[in-house]
N, C-alpha and C positions, 0 to 999 in steps of 0.2 A: 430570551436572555436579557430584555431590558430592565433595567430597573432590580428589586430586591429577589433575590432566587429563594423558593422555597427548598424547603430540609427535602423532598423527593429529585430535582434538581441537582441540588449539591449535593446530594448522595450517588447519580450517575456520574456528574462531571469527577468525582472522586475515584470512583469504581472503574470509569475508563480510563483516566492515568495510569491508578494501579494497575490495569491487568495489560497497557501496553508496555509498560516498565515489565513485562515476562517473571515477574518474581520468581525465581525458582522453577522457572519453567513453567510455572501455574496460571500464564495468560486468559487462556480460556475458562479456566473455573472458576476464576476472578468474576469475568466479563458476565459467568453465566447468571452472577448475581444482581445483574441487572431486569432480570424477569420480576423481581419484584418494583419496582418505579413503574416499570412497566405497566403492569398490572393495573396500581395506581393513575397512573395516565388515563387510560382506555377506561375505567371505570368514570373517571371525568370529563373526557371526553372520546365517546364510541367511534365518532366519526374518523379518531386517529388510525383506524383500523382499516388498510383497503387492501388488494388485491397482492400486491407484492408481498408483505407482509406475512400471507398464506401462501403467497409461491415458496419464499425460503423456510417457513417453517415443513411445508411440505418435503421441497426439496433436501432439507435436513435431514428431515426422520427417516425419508424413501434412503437417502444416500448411506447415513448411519447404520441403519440398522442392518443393510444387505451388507457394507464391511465389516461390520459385526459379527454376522452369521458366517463369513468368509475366512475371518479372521481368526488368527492360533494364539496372537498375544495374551497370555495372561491378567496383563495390567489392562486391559479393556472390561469393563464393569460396565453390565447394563444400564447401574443407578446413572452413571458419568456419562454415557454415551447420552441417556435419556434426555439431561439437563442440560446435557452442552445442545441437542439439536435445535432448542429455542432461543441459544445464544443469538445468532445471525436473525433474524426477524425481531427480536427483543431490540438489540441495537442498531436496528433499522429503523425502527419505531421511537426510538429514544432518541437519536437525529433528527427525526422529523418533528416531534415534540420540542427538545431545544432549538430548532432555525425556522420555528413558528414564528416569533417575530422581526421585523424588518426594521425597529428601532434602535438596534446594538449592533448594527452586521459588522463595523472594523475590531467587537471583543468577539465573535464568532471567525473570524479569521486570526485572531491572534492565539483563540482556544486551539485552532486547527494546527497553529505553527507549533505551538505548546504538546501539543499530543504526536506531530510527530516527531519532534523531540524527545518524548517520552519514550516512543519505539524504536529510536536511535539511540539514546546512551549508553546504556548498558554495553551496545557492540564497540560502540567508538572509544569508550572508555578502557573496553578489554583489550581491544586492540594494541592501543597506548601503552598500555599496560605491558602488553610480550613484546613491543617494539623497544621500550628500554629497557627490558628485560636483555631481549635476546638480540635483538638488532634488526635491522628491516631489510635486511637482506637474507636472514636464515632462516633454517625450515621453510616448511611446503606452503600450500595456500588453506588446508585446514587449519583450525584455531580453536580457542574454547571460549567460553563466557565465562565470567566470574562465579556464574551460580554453581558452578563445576568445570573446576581447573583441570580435573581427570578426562572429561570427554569432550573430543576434536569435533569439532561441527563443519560440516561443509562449508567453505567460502562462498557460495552460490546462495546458500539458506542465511546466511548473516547478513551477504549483501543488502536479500531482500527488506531487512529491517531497516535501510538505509535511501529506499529509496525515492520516499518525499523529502528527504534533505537534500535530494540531486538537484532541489525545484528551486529551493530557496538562493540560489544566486538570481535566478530571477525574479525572486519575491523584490529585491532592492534595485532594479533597473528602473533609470528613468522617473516619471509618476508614478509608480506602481506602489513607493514604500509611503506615499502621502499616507498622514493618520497614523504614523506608526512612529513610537515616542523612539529617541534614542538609542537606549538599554533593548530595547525590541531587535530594532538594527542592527546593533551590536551581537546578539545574541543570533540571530541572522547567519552573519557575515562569521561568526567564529563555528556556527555546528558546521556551516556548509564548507569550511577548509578542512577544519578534521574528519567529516567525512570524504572528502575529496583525497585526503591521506589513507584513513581508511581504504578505498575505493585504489588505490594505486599496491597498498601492501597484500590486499585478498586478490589483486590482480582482474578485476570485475570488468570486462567489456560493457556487459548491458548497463553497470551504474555511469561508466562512461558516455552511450548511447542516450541514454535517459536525460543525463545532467548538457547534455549538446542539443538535446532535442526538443527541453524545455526550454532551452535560451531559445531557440528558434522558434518555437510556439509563439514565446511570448513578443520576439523582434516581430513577428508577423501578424499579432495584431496590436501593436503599437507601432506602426510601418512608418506613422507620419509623426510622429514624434523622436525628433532629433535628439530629446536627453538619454532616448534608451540607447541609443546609439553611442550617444558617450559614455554611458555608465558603464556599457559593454565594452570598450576599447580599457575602460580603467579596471575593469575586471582581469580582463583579460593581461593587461603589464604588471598586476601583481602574479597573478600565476606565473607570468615567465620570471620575474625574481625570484620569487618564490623556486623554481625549477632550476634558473641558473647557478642561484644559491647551492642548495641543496646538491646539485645532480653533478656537482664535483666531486664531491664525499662519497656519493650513494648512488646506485641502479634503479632511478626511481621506477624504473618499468620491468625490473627484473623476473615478474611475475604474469608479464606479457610476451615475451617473445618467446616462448615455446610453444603459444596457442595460434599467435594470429595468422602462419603462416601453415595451420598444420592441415594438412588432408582433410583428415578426420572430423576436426573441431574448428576447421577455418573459419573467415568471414564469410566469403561464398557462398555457403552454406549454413548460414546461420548458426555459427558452433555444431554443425552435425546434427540439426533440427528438421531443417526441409523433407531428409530423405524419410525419417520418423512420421512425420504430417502425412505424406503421402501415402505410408504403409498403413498409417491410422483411418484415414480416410477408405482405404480399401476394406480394413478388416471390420469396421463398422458396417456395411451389408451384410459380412458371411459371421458375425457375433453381434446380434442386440443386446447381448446380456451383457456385450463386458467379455473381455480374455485376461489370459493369466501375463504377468510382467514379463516371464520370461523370454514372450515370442518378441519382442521390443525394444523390453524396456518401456522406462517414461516416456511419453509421447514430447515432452516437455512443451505442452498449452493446455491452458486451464480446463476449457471445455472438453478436449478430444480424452484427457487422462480421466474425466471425470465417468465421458462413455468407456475407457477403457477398465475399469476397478468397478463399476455398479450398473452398466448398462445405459440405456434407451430411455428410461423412465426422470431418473434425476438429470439425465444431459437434457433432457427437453423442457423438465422447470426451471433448471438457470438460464435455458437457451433464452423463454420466456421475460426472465428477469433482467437477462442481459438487454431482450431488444428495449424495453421498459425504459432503464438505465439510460441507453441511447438518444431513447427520445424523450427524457424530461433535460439530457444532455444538449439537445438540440434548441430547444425550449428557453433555455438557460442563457445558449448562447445569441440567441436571437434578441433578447431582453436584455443585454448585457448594459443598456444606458440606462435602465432601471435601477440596477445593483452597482453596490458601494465597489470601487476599482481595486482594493487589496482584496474583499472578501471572492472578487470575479476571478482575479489571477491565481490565487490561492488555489478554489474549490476546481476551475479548468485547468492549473500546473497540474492537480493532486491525480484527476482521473487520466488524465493523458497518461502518466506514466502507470499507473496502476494498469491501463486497458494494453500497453506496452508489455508490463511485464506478463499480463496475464495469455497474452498470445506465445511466450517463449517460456515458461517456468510451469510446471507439476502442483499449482496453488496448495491443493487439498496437501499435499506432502510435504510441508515445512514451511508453508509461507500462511499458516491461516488468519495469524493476524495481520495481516496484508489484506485479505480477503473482508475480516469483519472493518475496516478501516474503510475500505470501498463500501461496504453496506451502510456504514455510518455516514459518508459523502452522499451516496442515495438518497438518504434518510433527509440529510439537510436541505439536497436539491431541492426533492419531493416539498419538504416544508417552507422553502424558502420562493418558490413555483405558489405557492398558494396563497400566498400575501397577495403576488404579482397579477393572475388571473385563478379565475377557475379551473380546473381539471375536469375533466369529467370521470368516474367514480375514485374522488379522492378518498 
């Protein structure tokens, strides 16, 4: 991404905004149009082509087509299923491709802030939206998106469009915002309040979780620098303005205290996760295929739902792709005085909560752009690991 981008280029960096802005709910058909750059890429350079890249598209088609064949919805068309399975390895590969070079890495973290931005407005702006409408204390914790004022979307599934903005408080701790103009700052510092408003009116534990646990990521490995430490103390006294202000007028937790102490849905329990994992784990012996929802329910984590809806076969190519992930994650962080300090904080806030959410949330079920945004981090690592050393079959 140094220097003059080609028209193949600015056609993905275009294409990925678009489809994480969910136009009309048409995220993914957007994205899917990234197979042509694609294309383009690998035809110039073949070596862009390695092993992960065939695990997801594998993993795609195996996944796709068994829900497919399972599946009663009508709006499910072969053509769409076909084209979206190349989506996730297409923008895997497109990642890899842009964070090829190591000459621009603080405009590749500013792309990163930018695009999740991009999967964030839309929800924060609706939000806003029925909050002066209706008031932030009425109605339930479902909501809609503008693309459709008619239908209520889960709070859980909105959250998760929200949740590399949990990060960006600690994008501006400390060193961390060096290289970053301003208007960046700024822009920073206002998505991550509105979604913190956001994050208090859908009533989100896990964005809470997330946005505490990225501050703490990041205090722990800038341990010896005292500025994080202040910047966090100054964070932290506007939120309590912020709250003392406000929390006269308003219940800003009003949307909390029915869960936190419940039986059912507790802390203890991981919102009523644990006991799920554990039934999951049992029922994958006596079902490789896969079982039906209703012995269950969501298992709510990535991988266990993914054996529970297609079996054995596509749980073991993400399984594949996850250890992968891992360890270019390891890789990454071992290097970390190689690599530029926004683009290090950025690309570790992004996965940390990603691998967070993906151990308590149903991905394949309403968070998929969540999922291809993780493949595109992949994508970057992978190319941005290859400036650094070799790989072995990169």
């Amino acid at each position: 991404m140094s220097g003059k981008l080609d028209f193949w280029a600015k056609f993905s960096i275009v294409i990925l905004m678009l489809g994480f802005l969910n136009i009309n709910f048409f995220g993914l058909r957007i994205l899917s149009l990234l197979t042509l750059p694609c294309i383009v890429f690998i035809i110039r350079r073949s070596s862009l082509l390695d092993a992960n890249a065939f695990l997801l598209l594998l993993f795609s088609m195996s996944y796709d087509m068994i829900t497919y064949n399972n599946s009663i919805d009508p709006q499910n068309s072969f053509i769409g299923i076909f084209f979206n399975s190349f989506t996730y390895a297409c923008v895997y590969l497109v990642g890899k491709h842009l964070f090829s070079d190591l000459n621009s890495e603080i405009r590749q973290a500013k792309f990163l802030i930018l695009l999740a931005t991009c999967l964030a407005i839309i929800p924060i702006y609706s939000i806003i939206e029925q909050i002066f409408i209706f008031g932030f204390e009425s109605g339930g914790r479902s909501m809609y998106l503008i693309w459709d004022r008619n239908e209520m979307l889960s709070a859980t599934v909105i959250a998760g469009n929200l949740i590399y903005c949990t990060t960006f408080y600690s994008l501006v701790i400390g060193e961390n915002r060096k290289g970053l103009n301003k208007k960046m700052i700024y822009l920073i510092i206002i998505v991550a309040l509105l979604s913190t408003i956001c994050c208090l009116r859908l009533g989100s534990r896990t964005l809470l979780v997330l946005s505490a646990g990225s501050i703490l990521l990041t205090l722990f490995i800038n341990f010896k620098k005292a500025s994080s430490f202040i910047t966090l103390i100054f964070i932290i006294s506007v939120l309590s303005v912020v709250v003392a202000i406000f929390g006269e007028k308003i219940n800003l937790f009003t949307f909390f205290q029915d869960r936190i102490g419940s039986d059912a849905a507790g802390i203890d329990s991981a919102g009523g996760r644990s006991q799920r994992w554990e039934q999951a784990l049992n029922l994958m012996f006596t079902h490789p295929f896969g079982w039906e929802k209703d012995i269950i329910g969501f298992v709510h984590n990535f991988w266990l739902d993914i054996y529970r809806v297609s079996g054995f076969i596509p749980f073991i190519l993400i399984m594949l792709f996850t250890f992968n992930s891992i360890k270019y994650l390891i890789f990454f962080f071992n290097r970390r005085r190689n690599i530029n300090v926004i683009k290090f904080n950025v690309i570790i806030n992004y996965l940390f909560v990603s691998f967070l959410l993906f151990f308590v949330e149903p991905i394949m079920d309403g968070f998929q752009l969540v999922l291809v945004f993780f493949v595109l981090l992949i994508g970057g690592l992978k190319g941005t690991l290859r400036n650094i050393f070799v790989l072995k079959n990169n």
